[in-house]
Structures are given as structure tokens and as C-alpha cells.
C-alpha positions in Angstrom: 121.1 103.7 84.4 122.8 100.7 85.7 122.3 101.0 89.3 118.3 102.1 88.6 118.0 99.0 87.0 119.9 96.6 89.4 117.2 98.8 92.3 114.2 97.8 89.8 114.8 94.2 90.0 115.8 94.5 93.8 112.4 95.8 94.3 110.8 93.0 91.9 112.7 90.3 93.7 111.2 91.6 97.2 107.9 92.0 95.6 107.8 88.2 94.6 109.6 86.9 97.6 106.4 88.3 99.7 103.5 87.2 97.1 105.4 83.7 98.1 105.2 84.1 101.5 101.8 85.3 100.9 101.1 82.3 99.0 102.2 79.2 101.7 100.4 81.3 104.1 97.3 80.9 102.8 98.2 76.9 101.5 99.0 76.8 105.6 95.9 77.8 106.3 93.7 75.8 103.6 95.4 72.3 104.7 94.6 73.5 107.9 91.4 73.8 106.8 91.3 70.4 105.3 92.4 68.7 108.3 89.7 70.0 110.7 87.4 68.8 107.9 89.0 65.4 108.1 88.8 65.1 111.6 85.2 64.0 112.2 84.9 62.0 109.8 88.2 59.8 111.6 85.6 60.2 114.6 82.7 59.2 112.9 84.5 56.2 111.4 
């Protein structure tokens, strides 16, 4: 029972470590994002 549940929580931890990953990829990609959109207007100004 004791190894099943130290495997359960392995599994957990991985799960979360990727939804993290998952997660600053995608704030990556949004402040990406935001820059491009800031760019003209430096241009502009």
C-alpha cells in the first residue's frame, strides 16, 4: 500500500510539474504577444 501510494503522488507531482510548464509556455507566448503589440505604437510615437 505504501509503495502504490508513494507511485500516486510520483505521478501527481509529474502531472503538475507539466501543467507548469504548460503554463509559462503559454505566459511566454502572451508577453510575446504583448510586445509585438507594443511595438508600433514605440514607432508611431
Amino acid at each position: 500500500a505504501e509503495e502504490q501510494r508513494t507511485s500516486t503522488n510520483r505521478r501527481t507531482k509529474n502531472q503538475h510539474q507539466q501543467r507548469i510548464k504548460e503554463a509559462a509556455e503559454e505566459q511566454r507566448t502572451s508577453d510575446e504577444r504583448t510586445d509585438e503589440r507594443k511595438e508600433p505604437d514605440c514607432v508611431c510615437g
